[in-house]
N, C-alpha and C positions, 0 to 999 in steps of 0.2 A: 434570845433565840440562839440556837447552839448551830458553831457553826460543821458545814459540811468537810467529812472527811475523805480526803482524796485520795485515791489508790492508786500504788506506786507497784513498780514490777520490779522484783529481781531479776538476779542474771540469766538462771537457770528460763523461767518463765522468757524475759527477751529473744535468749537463744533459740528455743522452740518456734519464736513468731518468725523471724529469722531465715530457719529452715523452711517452713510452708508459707515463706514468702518469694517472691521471685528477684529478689536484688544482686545486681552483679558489681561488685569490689573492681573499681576503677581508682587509677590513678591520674589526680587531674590535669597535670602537665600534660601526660599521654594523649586525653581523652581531647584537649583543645588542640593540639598539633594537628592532630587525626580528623576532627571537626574543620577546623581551619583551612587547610587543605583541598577536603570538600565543598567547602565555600567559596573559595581562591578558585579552581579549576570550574566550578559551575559560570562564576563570574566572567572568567577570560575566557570560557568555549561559546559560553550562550546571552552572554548581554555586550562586551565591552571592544571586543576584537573582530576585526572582520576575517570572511572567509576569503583566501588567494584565488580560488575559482570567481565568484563573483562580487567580492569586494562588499559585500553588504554584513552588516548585522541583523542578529534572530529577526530583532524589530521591523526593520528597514524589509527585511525578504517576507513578513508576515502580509504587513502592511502593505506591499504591491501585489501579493499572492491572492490577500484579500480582494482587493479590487477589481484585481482580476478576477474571480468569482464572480463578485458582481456586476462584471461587464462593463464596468467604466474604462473601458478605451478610450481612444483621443476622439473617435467620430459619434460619442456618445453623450445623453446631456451631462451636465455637471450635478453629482449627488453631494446632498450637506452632510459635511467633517463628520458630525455627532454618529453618523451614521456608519460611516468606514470605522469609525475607531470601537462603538459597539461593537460591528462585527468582530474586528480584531480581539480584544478584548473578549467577548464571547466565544467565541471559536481557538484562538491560537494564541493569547499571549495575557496569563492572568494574573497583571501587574496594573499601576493606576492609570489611569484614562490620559489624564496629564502626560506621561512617560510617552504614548500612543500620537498624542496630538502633535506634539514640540518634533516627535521623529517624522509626522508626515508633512509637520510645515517644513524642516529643515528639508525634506527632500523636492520642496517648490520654490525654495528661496534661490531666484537665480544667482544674489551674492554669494551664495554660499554653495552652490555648486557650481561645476563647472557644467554640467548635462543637466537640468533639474528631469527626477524622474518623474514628478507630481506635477500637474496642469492646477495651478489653484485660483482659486477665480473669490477675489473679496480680498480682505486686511491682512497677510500673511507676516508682514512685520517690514521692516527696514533697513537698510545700512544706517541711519540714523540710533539703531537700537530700541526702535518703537517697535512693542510688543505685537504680534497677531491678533487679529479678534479670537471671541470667543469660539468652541466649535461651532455651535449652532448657527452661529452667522457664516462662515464661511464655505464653502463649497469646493469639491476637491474632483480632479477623473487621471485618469493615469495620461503621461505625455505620448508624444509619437514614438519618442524614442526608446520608451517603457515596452512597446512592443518586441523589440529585442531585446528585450530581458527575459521576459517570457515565453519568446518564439518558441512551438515543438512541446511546452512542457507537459502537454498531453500525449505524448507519444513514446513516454514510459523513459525517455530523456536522464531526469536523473533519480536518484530515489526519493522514497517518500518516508516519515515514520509518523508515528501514533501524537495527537496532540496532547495537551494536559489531561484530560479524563476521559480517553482514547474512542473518543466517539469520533473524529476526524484524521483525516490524512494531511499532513503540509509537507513541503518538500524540505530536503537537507538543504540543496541548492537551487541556485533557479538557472535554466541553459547559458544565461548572458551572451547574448551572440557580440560581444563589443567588450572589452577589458575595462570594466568598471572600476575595479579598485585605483588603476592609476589616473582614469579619463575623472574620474568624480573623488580619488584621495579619500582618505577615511582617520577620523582622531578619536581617543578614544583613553578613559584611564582603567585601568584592570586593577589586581591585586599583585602589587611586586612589579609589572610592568605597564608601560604604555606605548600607544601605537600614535606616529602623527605621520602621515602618509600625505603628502600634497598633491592637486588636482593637475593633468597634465592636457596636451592638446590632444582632442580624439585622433585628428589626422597623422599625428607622430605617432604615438601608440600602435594604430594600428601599422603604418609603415613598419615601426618596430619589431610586431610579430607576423610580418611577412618576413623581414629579414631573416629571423629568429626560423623560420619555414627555411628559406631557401640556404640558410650557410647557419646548422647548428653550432657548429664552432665557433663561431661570430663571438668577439669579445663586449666587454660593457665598453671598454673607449669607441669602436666603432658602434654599437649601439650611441652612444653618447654625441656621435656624428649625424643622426636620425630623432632623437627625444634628448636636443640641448639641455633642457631642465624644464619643471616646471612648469606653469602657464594658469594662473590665476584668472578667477570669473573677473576679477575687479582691474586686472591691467596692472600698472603699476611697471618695477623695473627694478630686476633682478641685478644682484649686485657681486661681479664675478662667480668662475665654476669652479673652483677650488673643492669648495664643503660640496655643492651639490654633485661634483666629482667620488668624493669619499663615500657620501652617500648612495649613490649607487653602484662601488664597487663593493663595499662593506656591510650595509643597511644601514647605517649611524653617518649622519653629519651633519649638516645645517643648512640656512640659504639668509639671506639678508635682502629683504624687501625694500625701495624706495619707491615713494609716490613719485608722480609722473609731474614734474614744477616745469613750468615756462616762467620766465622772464621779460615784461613787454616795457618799453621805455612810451611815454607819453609826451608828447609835445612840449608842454610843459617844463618837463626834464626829470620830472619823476617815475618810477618806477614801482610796477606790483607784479609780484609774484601770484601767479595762477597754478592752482592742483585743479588737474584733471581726472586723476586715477589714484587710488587710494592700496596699502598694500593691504591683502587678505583678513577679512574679519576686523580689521579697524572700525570703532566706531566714528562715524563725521562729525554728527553732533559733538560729543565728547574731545575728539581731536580740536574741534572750534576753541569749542570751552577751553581747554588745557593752556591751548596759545592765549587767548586772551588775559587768562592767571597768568600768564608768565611774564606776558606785557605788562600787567596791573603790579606786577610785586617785583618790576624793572629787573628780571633775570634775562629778557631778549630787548636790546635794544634796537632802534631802527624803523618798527612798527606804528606806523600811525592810524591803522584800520584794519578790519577784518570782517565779511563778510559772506555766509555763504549765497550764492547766486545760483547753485542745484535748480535744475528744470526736468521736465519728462523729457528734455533730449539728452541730460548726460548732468555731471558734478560736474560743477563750478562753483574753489574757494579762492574768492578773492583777497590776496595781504599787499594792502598798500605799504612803500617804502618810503620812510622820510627823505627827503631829496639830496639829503647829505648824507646818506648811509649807503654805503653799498649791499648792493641785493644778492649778491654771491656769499659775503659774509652773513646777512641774515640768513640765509638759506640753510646754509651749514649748519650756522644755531640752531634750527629748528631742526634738523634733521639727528642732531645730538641729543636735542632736548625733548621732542615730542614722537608720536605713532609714525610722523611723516616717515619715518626709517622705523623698521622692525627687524630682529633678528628673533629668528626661529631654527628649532631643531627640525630635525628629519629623521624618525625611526619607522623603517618598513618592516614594522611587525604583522602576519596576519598568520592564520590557523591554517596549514599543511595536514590534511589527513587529522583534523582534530585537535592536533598540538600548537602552539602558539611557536612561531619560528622568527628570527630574523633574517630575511632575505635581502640580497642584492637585488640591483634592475634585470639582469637576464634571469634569474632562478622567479620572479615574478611572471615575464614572458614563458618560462618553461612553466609551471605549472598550470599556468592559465591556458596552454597551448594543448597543454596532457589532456585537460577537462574539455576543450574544444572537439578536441580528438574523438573523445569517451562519448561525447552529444553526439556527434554525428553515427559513430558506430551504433549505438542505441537504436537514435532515431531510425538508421537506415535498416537493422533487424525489425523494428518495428513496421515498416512502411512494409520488409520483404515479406514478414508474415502475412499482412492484410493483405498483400497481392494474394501470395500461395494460397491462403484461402480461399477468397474471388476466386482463382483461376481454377479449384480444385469445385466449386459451384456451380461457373461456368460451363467446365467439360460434362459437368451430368446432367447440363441444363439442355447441352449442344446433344449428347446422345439421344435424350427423350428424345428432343426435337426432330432428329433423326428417326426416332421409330413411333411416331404419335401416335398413329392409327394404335398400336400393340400396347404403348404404354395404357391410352383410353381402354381400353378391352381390360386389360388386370384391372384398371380403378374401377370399370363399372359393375366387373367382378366380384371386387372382394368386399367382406360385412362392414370394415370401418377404414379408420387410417392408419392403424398398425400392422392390419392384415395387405395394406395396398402397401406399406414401407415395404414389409418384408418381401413382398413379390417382386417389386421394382430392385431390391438388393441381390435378389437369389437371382432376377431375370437379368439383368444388364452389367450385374460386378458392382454396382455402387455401391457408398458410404453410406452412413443413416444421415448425412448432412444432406447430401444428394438426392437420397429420396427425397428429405423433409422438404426442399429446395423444389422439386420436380409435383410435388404435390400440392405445392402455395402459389405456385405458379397462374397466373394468370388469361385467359384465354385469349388477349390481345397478342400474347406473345407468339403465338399457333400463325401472326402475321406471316409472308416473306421477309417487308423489312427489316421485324423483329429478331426472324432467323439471323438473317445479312448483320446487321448490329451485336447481336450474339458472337460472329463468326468474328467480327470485327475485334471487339472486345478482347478475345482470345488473344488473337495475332498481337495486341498492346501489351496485355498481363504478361505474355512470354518475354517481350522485349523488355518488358519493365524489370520483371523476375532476374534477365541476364544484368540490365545493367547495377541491378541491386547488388547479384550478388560479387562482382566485377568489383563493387567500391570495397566491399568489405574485404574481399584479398587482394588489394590494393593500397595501399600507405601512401604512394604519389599520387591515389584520386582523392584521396581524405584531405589530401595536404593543398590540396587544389578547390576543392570543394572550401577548405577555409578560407585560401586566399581569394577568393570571390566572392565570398558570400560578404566577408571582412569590408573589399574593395567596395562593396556595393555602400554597404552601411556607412564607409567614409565618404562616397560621391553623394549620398544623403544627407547623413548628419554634420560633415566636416566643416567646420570654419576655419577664420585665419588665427595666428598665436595674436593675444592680446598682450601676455608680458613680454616685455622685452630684456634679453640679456645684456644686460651692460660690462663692460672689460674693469676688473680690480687690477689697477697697476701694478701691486705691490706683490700681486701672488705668481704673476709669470710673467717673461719676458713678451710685452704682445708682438714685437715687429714679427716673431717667427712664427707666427698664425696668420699672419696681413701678406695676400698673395701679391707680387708686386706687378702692379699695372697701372695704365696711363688712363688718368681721372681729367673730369672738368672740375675745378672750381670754381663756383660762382655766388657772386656776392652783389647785396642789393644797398642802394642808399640808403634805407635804414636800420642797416647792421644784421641782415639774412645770409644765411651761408648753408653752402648743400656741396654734395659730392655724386657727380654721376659719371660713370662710365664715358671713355670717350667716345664708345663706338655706338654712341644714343644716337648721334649725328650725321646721317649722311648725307656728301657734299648736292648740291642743289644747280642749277642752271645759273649765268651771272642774271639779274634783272627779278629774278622769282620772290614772291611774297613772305616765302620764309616758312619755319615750324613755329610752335609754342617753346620755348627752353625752359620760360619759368612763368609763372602766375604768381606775380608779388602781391599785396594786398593793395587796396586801394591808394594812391599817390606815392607808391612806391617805386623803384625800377631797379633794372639790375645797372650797376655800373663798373664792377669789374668782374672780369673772368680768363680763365688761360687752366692751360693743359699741367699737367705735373707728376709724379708715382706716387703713390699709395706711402711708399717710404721715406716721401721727400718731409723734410723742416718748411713750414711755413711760418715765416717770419712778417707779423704784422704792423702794423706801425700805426700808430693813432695822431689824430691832429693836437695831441699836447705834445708831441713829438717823442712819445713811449713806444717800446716795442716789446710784444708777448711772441708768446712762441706755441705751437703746434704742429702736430703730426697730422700730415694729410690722410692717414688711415681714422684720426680722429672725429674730423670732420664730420656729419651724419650724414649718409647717405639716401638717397631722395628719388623720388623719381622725376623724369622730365619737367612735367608740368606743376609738379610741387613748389611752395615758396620757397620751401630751407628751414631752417633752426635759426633763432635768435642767436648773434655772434655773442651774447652778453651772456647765454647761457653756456660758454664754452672760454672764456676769456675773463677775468676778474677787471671790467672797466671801472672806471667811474661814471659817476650820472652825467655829466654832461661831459664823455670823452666816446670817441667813435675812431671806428676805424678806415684810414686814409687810401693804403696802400698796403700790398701786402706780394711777400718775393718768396717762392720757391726755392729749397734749398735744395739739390741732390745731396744722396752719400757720400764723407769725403768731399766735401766743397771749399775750395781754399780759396782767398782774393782778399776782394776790399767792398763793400758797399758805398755806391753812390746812389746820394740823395737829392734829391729836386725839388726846389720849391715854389708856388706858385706866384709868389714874388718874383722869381729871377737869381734863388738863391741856389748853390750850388756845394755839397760838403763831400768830402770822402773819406771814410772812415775802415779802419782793417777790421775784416768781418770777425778775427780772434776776439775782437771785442764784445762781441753779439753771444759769446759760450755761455752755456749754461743758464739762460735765462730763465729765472722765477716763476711760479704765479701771478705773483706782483709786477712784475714786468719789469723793463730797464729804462732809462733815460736813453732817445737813440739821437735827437739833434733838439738845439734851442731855438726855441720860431719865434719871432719877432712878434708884434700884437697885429693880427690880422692876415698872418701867413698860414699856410699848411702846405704838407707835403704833399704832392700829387706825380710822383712814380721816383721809384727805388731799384735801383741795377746792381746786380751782383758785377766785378771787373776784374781785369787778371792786371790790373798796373799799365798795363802800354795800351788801353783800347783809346779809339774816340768816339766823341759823347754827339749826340746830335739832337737840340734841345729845337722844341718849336712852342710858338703861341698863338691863341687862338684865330688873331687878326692876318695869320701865313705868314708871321717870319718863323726863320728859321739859325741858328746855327751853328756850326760844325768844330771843335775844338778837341784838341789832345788829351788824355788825360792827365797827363804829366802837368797843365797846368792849373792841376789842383792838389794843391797838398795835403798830406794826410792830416786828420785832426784826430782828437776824441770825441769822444760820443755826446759830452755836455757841448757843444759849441753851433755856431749859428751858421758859418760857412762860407764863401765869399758868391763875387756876381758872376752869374752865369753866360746872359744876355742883357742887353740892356733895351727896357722895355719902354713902348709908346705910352700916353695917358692912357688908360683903362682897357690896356692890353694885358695877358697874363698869361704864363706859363701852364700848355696842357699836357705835354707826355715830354718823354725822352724815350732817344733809346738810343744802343751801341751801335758803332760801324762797325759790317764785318765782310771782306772782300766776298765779292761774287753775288751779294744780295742787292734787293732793290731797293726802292724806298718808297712806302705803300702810304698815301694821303687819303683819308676818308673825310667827307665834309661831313657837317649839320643832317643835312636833307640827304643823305646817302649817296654823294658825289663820290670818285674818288678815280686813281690812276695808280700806273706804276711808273717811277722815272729811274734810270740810271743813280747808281748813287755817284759816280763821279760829278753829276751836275750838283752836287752840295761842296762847294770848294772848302776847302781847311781854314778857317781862321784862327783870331787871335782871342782869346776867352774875354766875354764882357761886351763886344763890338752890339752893333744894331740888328749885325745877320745880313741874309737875302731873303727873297720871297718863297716859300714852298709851292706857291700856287697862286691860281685867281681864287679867289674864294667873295663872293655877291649874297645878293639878297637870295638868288635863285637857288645857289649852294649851303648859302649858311657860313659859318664859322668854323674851322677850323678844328674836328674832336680829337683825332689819333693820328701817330705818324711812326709806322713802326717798318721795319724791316723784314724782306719777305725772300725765300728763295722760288722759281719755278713748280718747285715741285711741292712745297704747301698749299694748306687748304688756309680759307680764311673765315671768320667767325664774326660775322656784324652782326650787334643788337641793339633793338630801340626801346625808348621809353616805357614801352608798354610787355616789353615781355618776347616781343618776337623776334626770330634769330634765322640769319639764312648762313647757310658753308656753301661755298664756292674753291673752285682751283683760283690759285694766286695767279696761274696763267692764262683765266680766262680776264683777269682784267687787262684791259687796253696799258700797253706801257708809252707812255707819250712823254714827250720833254717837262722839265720842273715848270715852267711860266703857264700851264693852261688851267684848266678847270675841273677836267677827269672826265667822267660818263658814271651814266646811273647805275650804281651797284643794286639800291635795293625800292623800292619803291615806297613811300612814307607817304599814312594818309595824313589827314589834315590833323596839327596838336602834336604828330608825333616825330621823332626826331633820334639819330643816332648818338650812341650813350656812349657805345663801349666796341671796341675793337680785339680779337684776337685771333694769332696766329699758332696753328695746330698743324699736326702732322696729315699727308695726306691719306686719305683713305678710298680703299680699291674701288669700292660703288658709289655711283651719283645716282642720285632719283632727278626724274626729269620734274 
């Protein structure tokens, strides 16, 4: 078989095809730049970056726009996913159903938002990283607060354009009556750039752009006095403002997440670490995992379990500590090694007028404030036309009305209803709306009432007409009109901040942000500590039941407290006889009835070391410390020795096996000491006889004590004060301190008092001027202030009078002396 031959074209023949072909000579470098481009800019206007007016993507705005259509409001039943995303998908967004679903779960995930604008009802997924159900299983309707998203956007609000195969209208933006991009943050990768935008508190936001209304000139640092940072759905604890400083004055910086760790010590003497709050988008499961491989392949020592204990009331992961580890060092490890600590950027990219910008925090308030503006001006043209019209219907409704007999006469005159328009226009001046209006009319309306309601009518449409058009030549009603409407939507929707800011030492000086003022601190027998204002307290009647101070947890109580500045050194002291160091602005601050913070989560202890005593330092504090011990042991050390104290703490005295300290005095060298014990001795010695030592040493005797008597307080002599005795059962007096004579250091003392079965033993013996208040609290938490001069001052040999009234089981713990204060409650 012969084979087939093939025909080939010469040049000439080519070049002909060529010509009567329509091919255009590109260059392909060109041709992909130019291509590329157009892909890049489709990408970042219409899929990846949100808009600065409402903070949303195409998706995110179709997909509420949608639903809104369909009437899934929050008072509406719940319609299944498959359904919304069809529509989506069919009408406005013709991309995979997948892309559709994942954006309306994220917009019900309340981890992942801060506002969810979707009410989703079924499997939507987890902080765990468990997927969503499928569509068809789940069920979705818009939230409440989706309502002001959409508020007005019928009212020609903002604009609209053609959707993919221009059979529908969707909107460019939607009115957002609430600054979404920074209340809900937006992340996002485009081409060549990306956006990470974090979630903030609605209630700052909007404070923000009230400030942002009332003082344009307003800077981002006092912005930044109003929207500190951030505020994650998940809680957690932001980790100094430095980056998130940069970040909003720049658009570019960072933030550093830590979970939310307690510390709890157990009976026992061991110790677990509890997470409560996790930082943004962390997975739990995974984070579990991670720590456990780390434990498994001995990279975190310390760990002897782990746990998660998560309920529908909140996270809880429990990491038990081996009993010889310290949990401050674990902590740390973990906090280096796993999710517990995250560091993240911050770039406020979104689209200005279509272009992709980098913005600061005010120029985000500015834009969003412009489009605010832009909604209302709209709207309220829109409202004043539908009046002008009404009113313009009205008045040819109120004429007929006026002449019915004559109007009836043309209508029953004329062949049809173009020849009755025309007569009614030629005969009374009206419009052809007016006519049309006057001839659809009703015969009910020929009422009185109807007239009266007519007339009525009118008299509103003019008012309404004036105050419409009042706002729109008005920039202080618009600006008012937002801050209202703004005001409202935060008494609605606002909650409290969930992250918390925490201070980076390293990045600013804190003492000159900490305002200085006079705090309580108070601290519980099992190692709780809080900071509240002292003016929580006002003083009480002598004899009264008292307030709540503190709610320690079950067998706990408070056992020490005293007044001090925000700027004062607190110097603590443990029963191994170590001492750490802290700033009272440190301390967490609490409210009343609060228990406190874990001292362990603020103090690097050991497991079985606790804190004893603990002294106030002012600014500038010079002397010596003296120490006391409940033995009968007495040391004094120059406070120069105490500079500079560690993490780790220092060595402050040597305690014998079965001693501990139980109160520590700042002295100036020449005071005297006035030591007592439980059983009312007491006494009174120089300080000169005791000589200085160093900090390793044990000290000599103070008192010399009965069988199974023991040292409970000390405190300095200082002319002109009293000497203030509180018993057990809330006895107590004031005596002269000349009735404590001077002796010789070590002796047996005198009696400070009667002290019986009736009184009790012996708790506190401090020193008090007239014009102090005083602070007793018992076992259980309750605390009364009183003037120092209402207690009875009676000689040292009696018994005292009832300061507080104790029911049965409870008993005085702790004693202290504060400044007076101008009101008493009776």
């Amino acid at each position: 078989m012969a084979k087939k031959k093939h025909d080939t074209l010469n040049k000439e023949e080519f070049s002909q095809i060529l010509k009567k072909s329509n091919i255009v000579k590109v260059q392909v470098n060109d041709e992909l730049k130019k291509s590329f481009i157009a892909y890049a800019m489709a990408v970042n206007v219409s899929r990846a970056i949100p808009d600065v007016r409402d903070g949303l993507k195409p998706v995110q705005r179709r997909i509420l726009y949608a639903m809104n259509e369909l009437g899934l409001d929050s008072s509406k039943p719940y319609r299944k996913c498959a359904r919304i995303v069809g529509d989506v998908l069919g009408k406005y967004h013709p991309h995979g159903d997948s892309a559709v679903y994942f954006a309306l779960v994220r917009l019900a995930q309340d981890f992942t938002m801060r506002v969810p604008l979707v009410d989703g009802h079924g499997n939507f997924g987890s902080i765990d990283g468990d997927p969503p159900a499928a569509q068809r299983y789940t069920e979705a309707r818009l939230s409440k607060i989706s309502a002001e998203m959409l508020k007005d956007i019928d009212k020609d609000t903002v604009d609209f354009y053609p959707n993919f195969d221009e059979t529908l209208q969707q909107p460019a933006v939607l009115p957002s009556r609430f600054p979404n991009l920074l209340v809900n943050g937006s992340d996002g990768i485009a081409v060549g750039m990306a956006t990470n935008i974090p979630p903030h508190n609605l209630c700052e936001v909007i404070d923000g752009v009230i400030a942002l209304i009332d003082n344009p000139d307003i800077t981002v640092d006092d912005l930044m006095q109003i929207i500190p940072g951030p505020d994650y759905p998940t809680g957690g604890i932001i980790m100094g403002r430095a980056n998130i400083r940069q970040a909003y004055k720049t658009g570019r910086g960072g933030v550093t997440v830590r979970a939310k760790c307690e510390i709890e010590e157990h009976s026992s003497g061991k110790a677990r670490i509890i997470v409560t709050e996790l930082p943004h988008q962390v997975n739990k499961s995974k984070l579990v995992e991670d720590i456990a491989n780390l434990v498994k392949n001995k990279r975190v020592d310390g760990i002897s379990d782990i746990r998660d204990e998560s309920d529908r009331e909140g996270m809880r992961i429990v990491i038990e500590v081996k009993k010889d580890a310290q949990p401050n060092v674990v902590l740390n490890q973990l906090y280096k090694r796993t999710e517990l600590q995250v560091s993240g950027g911050i770039t406020m990219l979104a689209l200005v007028h279509g272009e992709p910008k980098i913005l600061n925090l005010k120029e985000v308030l500015y834009y969003y404030l412009e489009h605010q503006k832009e909604v209302i001006v709209r709207r309220t043209k829109f409202d004043l036309n539908k009046a002008e019209e009404r009113q313009h219907i009205v008045q040819g409704l109120v004429i007929a009305l006026a002449n019915i007999d004559e109007v009836i006469q043309i209508i029953k005159a004329s062949r049809d209803k173009f020849e009755a328009a025309e007569q009614l226009m030629n005969k009374f001046v009206l419009s052809d709306k007016q006519a049309n209006a006057i001839l659809e009319m009703r015969l009910q309306r020929l009422t009185s009432l109807e007239v009266e309601k007519l007339n009525e009518e009118l008299v509103e449409l003019n008012k309404l007409i004036e105050e419409l058009r009042s706002i729109l030549n008005s920039e202080e009603k618009i600006a008012n009109i937002i801050k209202t409407e703004l005001t409202e939507i935060k008494n609605t929707y606002g909650d409290a901040r969930r992250t918390q800011i925490s201070l980076d030492y390293g990045e600013i000086d804190i003492a000159d942000t900490i305002i200085k003022e006079d705090v309580v601190i108070s601290m519980t027998h099992f190692g709780y500590i809080k900071r509240i204002p002292a003016d929580e307290y006002k003083p009480q009647r002598r004899g009264g039941k008292g307030i709540t101070a503190h709610k320690p947890k079950e067998e706990d109580f408070v056992e020490n407290m005293f007044v001090t500045s925000t700027h004062a050194d607190l110097l603590f002291f443990s029963n191994q006889g170590k001492v750490y160091s802290l700033k009272a602005y440190e301390v967490p601050e609490a409210h009343r009835t609060a228990r406190g913070r874990a001292i362990v989560n603020l103090l690097n202890l050991q497991s079985d070391e606790k804190i004893t005593a603990c002294v106030p330092l002012e600014e500038q504090a010079q002397g010596n410390l003296l120490m006391a011990t409940k033995r009968g042991l007495i040391k004094k050390t120059s406070l120069d020795e105490f500079a500079k104290i560690r993490k780790v703490g220092k060595i402050a005295i040597s305690l014998i096996e079965g001693d501990e300290l139980i109160s520590v005095q700042l002295t100036s060298g020449k005071d005297e000491i006035l030591v007592a014990s439980a059983q009312g001795k007491c006494i009174r010695f120089s300080e000169d006889e005791v000589r200085l030592m160093g900090r390793d040493t044990q000290g000599v005797k103070s008192i010399d004590l009965d069988e199974g008597d023991y040292v409970v307080d000390m405190t300095l002599v200082k002319p002109g004060y009293d000497i203030l005795t509180v018993s057990q059962y809330g006895y107590g007096k004031r005596t002269a301190t000349e009735e404590f004579r001077l002796q010789a250091r070590g002796g047996k003392g005198i009696k400070a008092g009667v002290f019986n079965d009736k009184t009790g033993k012996l708790v506190n013996l401090k020193q008090v001027a007239p014009e102090d208040d005083i602070m007793i609290i018992s076992n259980n938490g309750t605390i009364i202030r009183m003037r120092a001069q209402d207690v009875s001052k009676i000689s040292r040999d009696t018994q005292g009078v009832r300061l507080m009234k104790m029911d049965e089981g409870n008993e005085v713990v702790c004693v202290a002396v504060v400044n007076a204060d101008e009101e008493i409650d009776e």
